[in-house]
Backbone bond lengths (Angstrom), bond angles and torsions (degrees), N, CA, C in turn:
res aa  C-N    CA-C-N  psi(-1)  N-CA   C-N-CA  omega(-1)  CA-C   N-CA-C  phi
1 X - - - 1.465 - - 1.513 108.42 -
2 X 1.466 106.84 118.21 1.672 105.82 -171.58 1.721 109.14 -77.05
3 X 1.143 117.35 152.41 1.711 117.94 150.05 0.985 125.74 -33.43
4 X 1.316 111.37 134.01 1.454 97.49 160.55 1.659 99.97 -91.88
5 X 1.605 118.89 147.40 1.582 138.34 -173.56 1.779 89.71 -70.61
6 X 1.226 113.15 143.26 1.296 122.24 135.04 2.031 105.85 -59.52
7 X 1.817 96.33 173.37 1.238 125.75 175.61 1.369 107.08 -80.06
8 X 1.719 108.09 129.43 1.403 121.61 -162.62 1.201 101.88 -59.64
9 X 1.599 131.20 -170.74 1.249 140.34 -171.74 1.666 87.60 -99.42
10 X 1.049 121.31 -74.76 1.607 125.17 179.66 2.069 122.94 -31.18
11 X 1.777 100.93 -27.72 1.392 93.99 -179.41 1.693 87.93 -103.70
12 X 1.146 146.99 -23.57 1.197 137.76 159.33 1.755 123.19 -43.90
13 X 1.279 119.58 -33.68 1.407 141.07 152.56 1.593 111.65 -58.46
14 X 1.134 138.48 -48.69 1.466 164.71 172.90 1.876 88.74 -55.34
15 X 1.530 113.76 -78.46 1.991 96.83 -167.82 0.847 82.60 -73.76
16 X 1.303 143.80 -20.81 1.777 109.77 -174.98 1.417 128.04 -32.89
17 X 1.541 84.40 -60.45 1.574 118.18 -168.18 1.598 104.12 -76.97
18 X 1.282 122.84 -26.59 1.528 119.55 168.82 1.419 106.88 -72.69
19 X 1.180 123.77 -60.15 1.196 112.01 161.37 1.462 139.26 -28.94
20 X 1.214 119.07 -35.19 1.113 122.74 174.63 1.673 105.71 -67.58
21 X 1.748 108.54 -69.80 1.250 101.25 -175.90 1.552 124.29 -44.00
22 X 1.705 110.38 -44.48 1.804 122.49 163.09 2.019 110.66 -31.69
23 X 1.650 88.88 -57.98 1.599 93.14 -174.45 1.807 111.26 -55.24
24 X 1.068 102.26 -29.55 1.820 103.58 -163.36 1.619 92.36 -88.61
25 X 1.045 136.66 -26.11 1.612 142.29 172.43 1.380 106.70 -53.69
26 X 1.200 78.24 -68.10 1.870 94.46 174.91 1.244 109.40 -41.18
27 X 0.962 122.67 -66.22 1.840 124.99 -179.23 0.841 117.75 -64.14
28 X 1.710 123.76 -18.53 1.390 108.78 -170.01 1.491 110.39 -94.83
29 X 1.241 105.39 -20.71 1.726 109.92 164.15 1.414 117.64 -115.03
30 X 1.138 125.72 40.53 1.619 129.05 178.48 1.560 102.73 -85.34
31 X 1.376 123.64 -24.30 1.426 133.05 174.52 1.137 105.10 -148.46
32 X 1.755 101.39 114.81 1.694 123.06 179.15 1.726 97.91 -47.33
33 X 1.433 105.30 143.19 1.424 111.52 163.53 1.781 109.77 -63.43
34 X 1.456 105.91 169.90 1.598 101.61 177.81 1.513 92.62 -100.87
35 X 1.290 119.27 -28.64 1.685 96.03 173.46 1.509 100.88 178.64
36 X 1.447 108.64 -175.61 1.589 98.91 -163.39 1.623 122.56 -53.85
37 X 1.374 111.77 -29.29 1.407 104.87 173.41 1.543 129.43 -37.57
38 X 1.646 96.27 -56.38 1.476 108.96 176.10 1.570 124.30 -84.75
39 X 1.546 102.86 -5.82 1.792 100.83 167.10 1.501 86.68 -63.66
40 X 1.673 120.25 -74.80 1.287 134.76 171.57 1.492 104.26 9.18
41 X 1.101 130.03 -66.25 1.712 143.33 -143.80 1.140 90.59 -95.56
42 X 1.236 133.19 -26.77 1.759 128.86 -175.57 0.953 113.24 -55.30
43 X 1.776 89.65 -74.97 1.831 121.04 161.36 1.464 111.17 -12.83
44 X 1.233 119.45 -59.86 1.305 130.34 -131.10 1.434 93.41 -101.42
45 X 1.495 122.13 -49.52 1.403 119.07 168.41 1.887 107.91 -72.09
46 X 0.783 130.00 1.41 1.619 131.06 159.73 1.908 116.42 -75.03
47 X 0.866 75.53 -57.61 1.785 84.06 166.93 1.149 122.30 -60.86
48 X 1.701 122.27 -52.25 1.417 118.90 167.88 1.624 117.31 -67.35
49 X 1.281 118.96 9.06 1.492 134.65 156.70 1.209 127.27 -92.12
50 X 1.807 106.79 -13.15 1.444 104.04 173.94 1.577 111.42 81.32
51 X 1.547 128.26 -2.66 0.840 139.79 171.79 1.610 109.64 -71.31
52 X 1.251 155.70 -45.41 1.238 175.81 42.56 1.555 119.86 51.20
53 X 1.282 160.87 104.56 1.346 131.83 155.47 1.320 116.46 -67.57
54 X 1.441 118.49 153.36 1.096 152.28 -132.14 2.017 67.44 -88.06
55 X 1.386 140.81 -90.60 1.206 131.05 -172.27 1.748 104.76 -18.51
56 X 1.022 124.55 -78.91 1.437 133.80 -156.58 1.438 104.03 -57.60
57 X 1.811 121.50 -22.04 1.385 118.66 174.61 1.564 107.14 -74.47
58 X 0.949 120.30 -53.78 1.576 122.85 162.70 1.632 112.47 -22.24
59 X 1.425 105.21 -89.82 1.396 119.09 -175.86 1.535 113.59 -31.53
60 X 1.597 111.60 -57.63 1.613 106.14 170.12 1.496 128.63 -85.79
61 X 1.738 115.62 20.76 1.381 119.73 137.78 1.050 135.05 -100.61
62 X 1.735 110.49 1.92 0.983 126.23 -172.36 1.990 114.99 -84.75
63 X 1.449 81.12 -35.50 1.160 109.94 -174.01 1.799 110.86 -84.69
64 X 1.449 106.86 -37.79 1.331 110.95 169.68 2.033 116.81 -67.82
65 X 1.014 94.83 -17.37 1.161 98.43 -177.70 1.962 124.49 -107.61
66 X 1.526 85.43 4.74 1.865 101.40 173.29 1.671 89.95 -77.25
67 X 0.827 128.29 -55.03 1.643 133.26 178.18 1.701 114.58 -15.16
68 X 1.613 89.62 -57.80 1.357 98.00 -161.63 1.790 113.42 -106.21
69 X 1.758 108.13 37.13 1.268 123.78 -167.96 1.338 94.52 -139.07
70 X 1.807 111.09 144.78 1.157 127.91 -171.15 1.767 119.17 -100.36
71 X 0.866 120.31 159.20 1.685 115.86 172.12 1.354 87.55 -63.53
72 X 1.423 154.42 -79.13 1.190 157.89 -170.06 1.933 101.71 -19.87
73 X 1.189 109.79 -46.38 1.235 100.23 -157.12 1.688 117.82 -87.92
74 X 1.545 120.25 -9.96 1.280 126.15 166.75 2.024 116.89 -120.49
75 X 1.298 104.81 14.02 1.216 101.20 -163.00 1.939 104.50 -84.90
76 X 1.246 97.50 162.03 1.593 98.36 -169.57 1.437 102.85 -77.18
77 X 1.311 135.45 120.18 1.130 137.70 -167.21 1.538 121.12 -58.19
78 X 1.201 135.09 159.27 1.573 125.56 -168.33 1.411 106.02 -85.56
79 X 1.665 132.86 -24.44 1.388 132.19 147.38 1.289 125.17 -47.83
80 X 1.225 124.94 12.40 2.142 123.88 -156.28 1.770 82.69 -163.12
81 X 0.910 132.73 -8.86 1.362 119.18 174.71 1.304 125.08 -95.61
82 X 1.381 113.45 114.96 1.663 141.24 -175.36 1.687 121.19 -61.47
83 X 1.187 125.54 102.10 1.807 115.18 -140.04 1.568 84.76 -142.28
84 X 1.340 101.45 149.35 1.954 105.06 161.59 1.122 110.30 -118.54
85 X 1.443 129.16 158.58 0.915 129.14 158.46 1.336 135.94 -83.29
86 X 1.584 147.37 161.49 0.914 144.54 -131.28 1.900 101.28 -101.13
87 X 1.671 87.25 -32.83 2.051 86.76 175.45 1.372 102.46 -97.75
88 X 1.082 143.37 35.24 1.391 132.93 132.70 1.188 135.09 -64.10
89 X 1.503 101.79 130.33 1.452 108.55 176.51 1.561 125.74 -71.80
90 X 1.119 142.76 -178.41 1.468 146.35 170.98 1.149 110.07 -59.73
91 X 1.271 116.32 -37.70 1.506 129.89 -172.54 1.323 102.31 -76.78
92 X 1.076 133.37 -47.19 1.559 150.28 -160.36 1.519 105.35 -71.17
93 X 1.778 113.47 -47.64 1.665 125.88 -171.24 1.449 121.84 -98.23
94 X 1.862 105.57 -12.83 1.543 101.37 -165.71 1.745 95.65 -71.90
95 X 1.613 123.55 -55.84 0.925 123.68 167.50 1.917 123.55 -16.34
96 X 1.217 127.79 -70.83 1.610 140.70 152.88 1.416 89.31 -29.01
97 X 1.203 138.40 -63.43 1.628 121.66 -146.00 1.493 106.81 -89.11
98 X 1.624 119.04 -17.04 1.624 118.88 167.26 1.551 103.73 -98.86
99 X 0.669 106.38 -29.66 1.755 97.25 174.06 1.401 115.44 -74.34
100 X 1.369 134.37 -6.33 1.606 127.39 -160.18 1.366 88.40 -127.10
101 X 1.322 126.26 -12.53 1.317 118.72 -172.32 1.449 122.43 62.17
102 X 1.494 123.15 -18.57 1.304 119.73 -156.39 1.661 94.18 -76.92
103 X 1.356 97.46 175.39 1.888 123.33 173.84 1.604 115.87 -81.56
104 X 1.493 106.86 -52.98 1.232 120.17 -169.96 1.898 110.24 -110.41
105 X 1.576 101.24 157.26 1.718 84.55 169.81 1.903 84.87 -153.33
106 X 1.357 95.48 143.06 1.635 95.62 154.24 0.928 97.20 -70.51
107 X 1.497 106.77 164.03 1.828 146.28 166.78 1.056 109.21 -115.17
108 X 1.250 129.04 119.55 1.643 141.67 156.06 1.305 139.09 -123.74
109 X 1.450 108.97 138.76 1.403 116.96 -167.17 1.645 110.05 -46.08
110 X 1.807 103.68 -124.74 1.047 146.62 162.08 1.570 92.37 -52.97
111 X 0.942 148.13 -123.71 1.209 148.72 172.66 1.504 144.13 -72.19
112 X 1.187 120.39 172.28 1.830 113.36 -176.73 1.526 113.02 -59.71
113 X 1.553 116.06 -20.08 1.202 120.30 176.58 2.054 129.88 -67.03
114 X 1.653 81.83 -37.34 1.563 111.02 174.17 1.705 123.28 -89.06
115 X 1.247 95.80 60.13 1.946 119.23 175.28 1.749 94.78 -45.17
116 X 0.830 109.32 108.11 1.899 113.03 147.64 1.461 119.05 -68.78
117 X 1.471 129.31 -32.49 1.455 127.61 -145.80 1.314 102.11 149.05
118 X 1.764 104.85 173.91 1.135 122.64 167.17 1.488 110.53 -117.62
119 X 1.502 103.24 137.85 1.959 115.34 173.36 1.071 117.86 -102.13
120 X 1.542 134.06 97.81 1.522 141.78 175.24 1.510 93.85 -62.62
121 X 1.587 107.32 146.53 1.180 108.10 172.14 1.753 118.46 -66.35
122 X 1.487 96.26 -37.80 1.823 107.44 -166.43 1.643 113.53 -79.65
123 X 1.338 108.17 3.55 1.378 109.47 163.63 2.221 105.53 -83.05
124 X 1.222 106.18 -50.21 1.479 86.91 174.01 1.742 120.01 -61.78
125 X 1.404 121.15 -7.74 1.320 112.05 169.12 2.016 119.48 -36.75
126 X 1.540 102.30 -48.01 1.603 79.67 177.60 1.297 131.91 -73.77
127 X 1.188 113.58 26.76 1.222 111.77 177.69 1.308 108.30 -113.95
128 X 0.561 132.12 46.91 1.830 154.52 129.57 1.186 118.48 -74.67
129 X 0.833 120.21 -21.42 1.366 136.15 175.53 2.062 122.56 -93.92
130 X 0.864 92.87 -17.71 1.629 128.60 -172.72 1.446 81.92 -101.38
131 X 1.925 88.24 123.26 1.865 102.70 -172.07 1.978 74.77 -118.50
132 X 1.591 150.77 6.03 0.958 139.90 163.77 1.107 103.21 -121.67
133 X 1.603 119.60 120.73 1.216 113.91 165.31 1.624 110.80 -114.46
134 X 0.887 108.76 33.24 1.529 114.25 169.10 1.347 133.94 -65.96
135 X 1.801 97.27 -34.56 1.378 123.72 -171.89 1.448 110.86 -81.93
136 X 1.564 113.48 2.79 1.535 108.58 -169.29 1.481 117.73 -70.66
137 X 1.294 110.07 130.65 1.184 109.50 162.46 1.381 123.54 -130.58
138 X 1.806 117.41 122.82 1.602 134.74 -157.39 1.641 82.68 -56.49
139 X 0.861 137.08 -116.47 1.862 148.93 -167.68 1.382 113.57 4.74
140 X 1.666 109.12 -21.26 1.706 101.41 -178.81 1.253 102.08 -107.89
141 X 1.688 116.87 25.28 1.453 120.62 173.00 1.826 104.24 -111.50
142 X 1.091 86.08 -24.40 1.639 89.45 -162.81 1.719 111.99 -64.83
143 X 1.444 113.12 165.48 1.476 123.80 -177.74 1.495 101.00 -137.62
144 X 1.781 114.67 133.48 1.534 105.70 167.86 1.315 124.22 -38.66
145 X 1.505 99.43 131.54 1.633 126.87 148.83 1.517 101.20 -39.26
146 X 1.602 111.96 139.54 1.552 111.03 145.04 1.127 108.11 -116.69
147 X 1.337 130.85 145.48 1.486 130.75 -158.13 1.590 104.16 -135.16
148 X 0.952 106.09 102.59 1.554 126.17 173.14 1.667 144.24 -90.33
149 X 1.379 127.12 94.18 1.676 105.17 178.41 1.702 122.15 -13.44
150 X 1.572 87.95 163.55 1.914 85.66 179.81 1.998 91.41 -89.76
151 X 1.847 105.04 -11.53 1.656 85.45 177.19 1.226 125.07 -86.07
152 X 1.370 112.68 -17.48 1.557 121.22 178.41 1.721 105.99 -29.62
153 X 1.470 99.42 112.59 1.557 106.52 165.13 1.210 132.80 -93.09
154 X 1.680 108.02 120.46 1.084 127.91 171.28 1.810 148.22 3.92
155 X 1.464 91.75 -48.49 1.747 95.51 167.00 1.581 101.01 -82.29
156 X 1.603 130.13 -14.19 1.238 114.44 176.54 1.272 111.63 -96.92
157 X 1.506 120.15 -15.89 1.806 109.88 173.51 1.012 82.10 -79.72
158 X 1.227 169.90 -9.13 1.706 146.47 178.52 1.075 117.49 -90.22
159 X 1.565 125.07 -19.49 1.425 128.68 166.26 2.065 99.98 -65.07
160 X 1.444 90.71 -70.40 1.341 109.43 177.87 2.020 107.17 -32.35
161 X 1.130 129.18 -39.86 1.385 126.59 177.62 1.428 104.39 -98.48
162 X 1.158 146.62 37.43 1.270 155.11 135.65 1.103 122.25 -117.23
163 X 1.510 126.73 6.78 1.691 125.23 171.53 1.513 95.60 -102.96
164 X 1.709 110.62 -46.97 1.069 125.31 -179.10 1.509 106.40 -47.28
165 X 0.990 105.45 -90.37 1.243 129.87 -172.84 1.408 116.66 120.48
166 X 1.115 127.30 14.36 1.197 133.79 165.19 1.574 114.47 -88.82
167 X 2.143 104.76 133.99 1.220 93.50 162.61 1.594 136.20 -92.63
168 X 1.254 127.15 -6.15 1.858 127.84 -168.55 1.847 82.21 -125.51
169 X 1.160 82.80 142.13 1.243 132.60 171.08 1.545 127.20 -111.21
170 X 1.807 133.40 125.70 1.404 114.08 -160.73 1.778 91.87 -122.02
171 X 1.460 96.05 137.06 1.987 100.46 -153.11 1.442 84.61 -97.47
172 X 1.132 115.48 144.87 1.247 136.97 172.05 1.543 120.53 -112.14
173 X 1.436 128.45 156.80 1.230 122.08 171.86 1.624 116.16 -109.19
174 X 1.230 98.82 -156.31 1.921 90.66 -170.57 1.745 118.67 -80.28
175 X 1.818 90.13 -20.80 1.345 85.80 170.75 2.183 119.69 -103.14
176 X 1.327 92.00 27.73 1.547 93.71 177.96 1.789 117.26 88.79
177 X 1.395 91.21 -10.53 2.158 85.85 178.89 1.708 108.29 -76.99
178 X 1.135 120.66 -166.61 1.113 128.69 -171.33 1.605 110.01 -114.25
179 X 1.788 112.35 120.79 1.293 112.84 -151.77 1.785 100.79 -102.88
180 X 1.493 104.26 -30.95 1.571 133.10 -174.47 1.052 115.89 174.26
181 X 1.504 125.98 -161.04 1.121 151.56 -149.79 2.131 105.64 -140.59
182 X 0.879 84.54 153.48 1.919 87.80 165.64 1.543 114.90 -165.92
183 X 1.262 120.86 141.98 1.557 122.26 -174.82 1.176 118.69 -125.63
184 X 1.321 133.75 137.20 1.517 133.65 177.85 1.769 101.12 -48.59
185 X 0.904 141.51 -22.58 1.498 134.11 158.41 1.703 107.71 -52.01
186 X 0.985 116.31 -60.40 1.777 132.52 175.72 1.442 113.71 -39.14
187 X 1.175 97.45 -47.49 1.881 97.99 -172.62 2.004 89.67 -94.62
188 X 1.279 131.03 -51.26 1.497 108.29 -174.98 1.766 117.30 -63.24
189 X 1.114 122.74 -8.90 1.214 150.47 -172.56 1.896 84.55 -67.97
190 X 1.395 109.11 -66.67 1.834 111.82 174.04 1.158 123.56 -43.16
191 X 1.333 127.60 -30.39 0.957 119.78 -146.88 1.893 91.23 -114.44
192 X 1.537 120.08 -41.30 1.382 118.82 171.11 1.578 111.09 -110.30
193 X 1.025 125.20 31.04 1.262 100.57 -170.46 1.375 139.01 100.62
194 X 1.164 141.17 137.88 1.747 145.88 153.46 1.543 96.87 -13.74
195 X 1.323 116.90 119.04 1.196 120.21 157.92 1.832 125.32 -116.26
196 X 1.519 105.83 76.96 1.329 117.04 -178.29 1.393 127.47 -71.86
197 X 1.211 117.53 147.58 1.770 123.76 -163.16 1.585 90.70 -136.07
198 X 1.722 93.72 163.74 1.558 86.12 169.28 0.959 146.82 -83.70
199 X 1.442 114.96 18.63 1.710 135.38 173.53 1.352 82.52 -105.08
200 X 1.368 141.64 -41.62 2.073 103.87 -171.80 1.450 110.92 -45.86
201 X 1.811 101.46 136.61 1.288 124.67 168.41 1.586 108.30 -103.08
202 X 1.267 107.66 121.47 1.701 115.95 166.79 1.340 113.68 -39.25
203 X 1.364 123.09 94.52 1.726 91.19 169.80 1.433 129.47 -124.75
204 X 1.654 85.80 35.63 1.584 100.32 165.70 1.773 115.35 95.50
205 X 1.046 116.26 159.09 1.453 114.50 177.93 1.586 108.59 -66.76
206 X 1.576 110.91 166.79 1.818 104.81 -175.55 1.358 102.89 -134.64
207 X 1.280 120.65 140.47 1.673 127.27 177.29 1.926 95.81 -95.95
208 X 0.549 140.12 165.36 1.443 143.66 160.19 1.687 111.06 -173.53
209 X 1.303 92.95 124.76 1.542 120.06 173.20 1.607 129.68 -83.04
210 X 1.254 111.41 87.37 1.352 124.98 -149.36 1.977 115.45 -89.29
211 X 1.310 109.37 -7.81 1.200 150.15 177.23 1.869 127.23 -170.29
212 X 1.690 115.67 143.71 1.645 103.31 171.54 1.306 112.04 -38.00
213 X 1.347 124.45 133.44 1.111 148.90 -173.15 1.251 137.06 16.24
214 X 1.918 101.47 44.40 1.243 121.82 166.98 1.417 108.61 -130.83
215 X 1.777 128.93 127.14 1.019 151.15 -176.28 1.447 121.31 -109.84
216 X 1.165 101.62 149.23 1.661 112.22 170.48 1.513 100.35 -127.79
217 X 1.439 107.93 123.45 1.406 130.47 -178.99 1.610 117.75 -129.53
218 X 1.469 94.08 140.78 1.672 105.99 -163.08 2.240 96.32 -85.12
219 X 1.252 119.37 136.70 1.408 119.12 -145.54 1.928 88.02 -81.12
220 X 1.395 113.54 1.05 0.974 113.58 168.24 1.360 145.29 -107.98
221 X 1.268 92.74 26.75 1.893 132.16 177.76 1.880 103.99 -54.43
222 X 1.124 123.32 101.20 1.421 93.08 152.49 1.055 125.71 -22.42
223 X 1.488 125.89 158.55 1.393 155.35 176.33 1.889 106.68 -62.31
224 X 1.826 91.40 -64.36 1.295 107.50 -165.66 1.280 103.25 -69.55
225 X 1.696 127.55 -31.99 1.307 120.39 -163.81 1.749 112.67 -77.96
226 X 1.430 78.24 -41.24 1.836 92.70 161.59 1.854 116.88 -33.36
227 X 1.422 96.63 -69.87 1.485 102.79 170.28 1.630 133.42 -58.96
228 X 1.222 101.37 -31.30 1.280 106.15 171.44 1.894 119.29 -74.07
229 X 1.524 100.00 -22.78 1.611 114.94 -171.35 1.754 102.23 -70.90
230 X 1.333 106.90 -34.12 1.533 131.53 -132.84 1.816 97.24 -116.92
231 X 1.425 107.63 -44.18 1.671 122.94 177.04 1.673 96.93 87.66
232 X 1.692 114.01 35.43 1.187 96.71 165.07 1.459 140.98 -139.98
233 X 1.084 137.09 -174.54 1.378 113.97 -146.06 2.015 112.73 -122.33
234 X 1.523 90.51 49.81 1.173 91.35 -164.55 1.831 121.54 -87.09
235 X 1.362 140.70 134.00 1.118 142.10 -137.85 1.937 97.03 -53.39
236 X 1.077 102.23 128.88 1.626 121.92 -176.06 1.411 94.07 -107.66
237 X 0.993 140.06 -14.75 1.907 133.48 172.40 1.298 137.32 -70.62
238 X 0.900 106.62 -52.58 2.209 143.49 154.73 1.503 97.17 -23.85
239 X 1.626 95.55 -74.78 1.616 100.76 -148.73 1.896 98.52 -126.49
240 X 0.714 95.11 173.47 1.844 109.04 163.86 1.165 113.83 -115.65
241 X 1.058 155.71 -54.91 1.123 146.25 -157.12 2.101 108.38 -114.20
242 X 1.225 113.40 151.12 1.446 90.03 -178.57 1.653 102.06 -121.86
243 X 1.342 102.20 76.37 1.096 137.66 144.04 1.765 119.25 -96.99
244 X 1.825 84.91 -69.62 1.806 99.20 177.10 1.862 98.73 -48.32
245 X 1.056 134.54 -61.40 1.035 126.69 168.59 1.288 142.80 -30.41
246 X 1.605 106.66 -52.60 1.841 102.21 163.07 1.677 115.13 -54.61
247 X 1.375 89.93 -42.98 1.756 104.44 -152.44 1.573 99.60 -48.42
248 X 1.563 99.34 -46.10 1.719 122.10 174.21 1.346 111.00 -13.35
249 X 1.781 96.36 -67.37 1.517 126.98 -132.48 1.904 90.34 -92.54
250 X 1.281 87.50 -16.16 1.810 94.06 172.23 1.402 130.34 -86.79
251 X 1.513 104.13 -16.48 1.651 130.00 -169.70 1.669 100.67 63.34
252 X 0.884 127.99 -45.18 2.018 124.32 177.38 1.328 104.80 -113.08
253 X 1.365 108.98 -173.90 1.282 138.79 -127.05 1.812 83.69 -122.20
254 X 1.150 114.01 109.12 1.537 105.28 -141.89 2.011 86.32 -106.11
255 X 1.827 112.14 162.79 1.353 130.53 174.47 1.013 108.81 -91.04
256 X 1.772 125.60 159.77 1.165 134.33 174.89 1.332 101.11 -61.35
257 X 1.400 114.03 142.16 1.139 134.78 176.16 1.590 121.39 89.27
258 X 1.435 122.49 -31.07 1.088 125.36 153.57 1.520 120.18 -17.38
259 X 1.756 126.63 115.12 1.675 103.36 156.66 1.458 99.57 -120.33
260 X 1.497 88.07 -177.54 1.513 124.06 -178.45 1.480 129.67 -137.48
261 X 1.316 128.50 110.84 1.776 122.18 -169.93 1.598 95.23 -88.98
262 X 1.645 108.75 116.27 1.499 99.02 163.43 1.871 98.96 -118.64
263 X 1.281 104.68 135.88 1.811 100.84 -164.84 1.791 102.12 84.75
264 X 1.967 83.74 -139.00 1.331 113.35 -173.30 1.833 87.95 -97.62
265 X 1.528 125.19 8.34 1.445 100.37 -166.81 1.336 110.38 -130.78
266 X 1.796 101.30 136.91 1.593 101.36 -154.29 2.067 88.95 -87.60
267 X 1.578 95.68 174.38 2.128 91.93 -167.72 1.193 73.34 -159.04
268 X 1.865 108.48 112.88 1.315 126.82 147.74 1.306 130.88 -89.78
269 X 1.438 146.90 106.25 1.517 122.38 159.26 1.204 133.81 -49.24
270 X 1.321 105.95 129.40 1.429 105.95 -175.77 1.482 108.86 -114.22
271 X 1.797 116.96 -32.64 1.670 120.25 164.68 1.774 89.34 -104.60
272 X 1.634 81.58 173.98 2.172 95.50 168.57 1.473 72.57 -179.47
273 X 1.472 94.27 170.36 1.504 121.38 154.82 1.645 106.57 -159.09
274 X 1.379 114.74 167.49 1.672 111.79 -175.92 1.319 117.87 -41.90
275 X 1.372 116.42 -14.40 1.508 107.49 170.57 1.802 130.63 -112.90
276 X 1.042 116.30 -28.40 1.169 152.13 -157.72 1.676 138.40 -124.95
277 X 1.446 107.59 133.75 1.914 80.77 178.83 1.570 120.07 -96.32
278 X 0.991 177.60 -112.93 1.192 145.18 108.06 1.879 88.89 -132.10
279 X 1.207 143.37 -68.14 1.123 158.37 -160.71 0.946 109.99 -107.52
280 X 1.859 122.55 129.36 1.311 118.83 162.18 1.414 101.50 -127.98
281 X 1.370 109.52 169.87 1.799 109.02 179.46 1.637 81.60 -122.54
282 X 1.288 113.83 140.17 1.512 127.28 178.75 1.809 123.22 -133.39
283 X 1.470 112.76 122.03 0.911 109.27 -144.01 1.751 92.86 -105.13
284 X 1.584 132.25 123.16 1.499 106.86 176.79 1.847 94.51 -127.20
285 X 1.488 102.10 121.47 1.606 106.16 -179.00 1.113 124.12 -27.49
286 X 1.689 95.92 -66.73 1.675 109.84 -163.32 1.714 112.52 -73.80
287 X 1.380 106.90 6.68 1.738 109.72 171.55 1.383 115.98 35.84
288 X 1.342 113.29 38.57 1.475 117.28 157.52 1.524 120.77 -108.82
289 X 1.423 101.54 123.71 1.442 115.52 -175.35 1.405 117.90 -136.87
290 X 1.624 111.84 135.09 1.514 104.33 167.07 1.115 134.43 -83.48
């Protein structure tokens, strides 16, 4: 009657190592967090364990934190948004559609308020083929508008543009005008990162004034432009960008919602990830700006 073998040395190495990952599971949900802060801190002490890569910690704060972000707060503003109008000719729009590079464009009537549709660029492709273009008519190109609050939150317009299948979205405000634009690029952009192609054009960091004398600013604003936007005189030597600056004035690498008063001016996060702040909402009393 033979032995039975013990467990090899090599699959003993094997639960080891399951075990380990099992053991850190275990702990990491043995007591529900009280709320995103302290998932946050889990996360964050998981990674500095090497348990996590530093990519994948990103992505699932990136992602934890689409939740708690508004269409209002990344959408392309209605001053910066690239639109045709509805009596344009081919001749009149192809120009706009190679020069802007973009994919998508609202269509509007009479005004920015009066959306007709949306114009993909790759639907006018057959007309290259079309030796008359006389016969064109914009309306038998177009595809519904989806028309969205500026509060509609984020992890739900992203459900909403994957059932759909639509990517732009046209943001609306409380009284129905047209506030911006937003694209399923925009919201996955939160969750991993800048996603550049070789038609993205740089076009610089953006201040935008989302209410009197409350702003949403990209954490990669110059310093000086900041001050000059704002009329204020905050140290331009230190840092360049006033991002590096809050983060400074924070000593870490700060969570959504976190603020900070530097001056008279209060600095909320609204994006971050383990390295970086990406979004702040900035509040300045006296609402004077140049």
């Amino acid at each position: 009657m033979s032995e039975t073998s013990g467990p090899t040395e090599g699959s003993a190495e094997n639960n080891g190592s399951k075990r380990g990952v099992r053991g850190w599971l275990a702990d990491l949900f043995s007591d529900e967090p009280e709320g995103i802060p302290e998932l946050v801190s889990i996360l964050r002490a998981a990674a500095s364990r090497n348990l996590i890569d530093e990519d994948v910690l990103n992505i699932i704060l990136g992602a934890v934190q689409v939740s708690e972000l508004r269409a209002r707060d990344i959408m392309i503003q209605r001053s910066s948004l690239v639109v045709i109008k509805e009596e344009q000719s081919i001749e009149q729009l192809l120009p706009i559609v190679v020069e802007s590079r973009h994919s998508r464009f609202p269509v509007v009537g009479e005004d920015m308020d009066d959306v007709k549709g949306i114009l993909h660029a790759k639907d006018l492709l057959p007309l290259v083929l079309e030796k008359d273009l006389e016969q064109f008519v914009l309306k038998n190109f177009l595809r519904p508008a989806t028309v969205i609050p500026e509060s509609k939150r984020l992890n739900i317009l992203l459900q909403e543009f994957r059932s759909t299948k639509n990517h732009m979205a046209v943001v609306v405000d409380e009284y129905g005008q047209v506030a911006g634009a937003i694209t399923i690029e925009d919201v996955l952009e939160q969750i991993v990162g800048d996603i550049e192609d070789e038609h993205d054009i740089d076009e610089g960091p953006t201040i935008n004034e989302v209410a009197s004398g409350i702003f949403h600013v990209r954490a990669n604003t110059e310093v000086d432009e900041f001050n000059d936007r704002l009329a204020l005189q905050l140290d331009e030597d230190e840092f360049d960008t006033i991002g590096g600056l809050v983060m400074n004035r924070f000593g870490h690498v700060p969570d959504p919602g976190e603020q900070i008063q530097i001056e008279t001016i209060n600095f909320m996060v609204l994006s971050s990830d383990s390295r970086r702040i990406r979004l702040l909402k900035v509040e300045k009393p006296d609402a004077v700006t140049n």
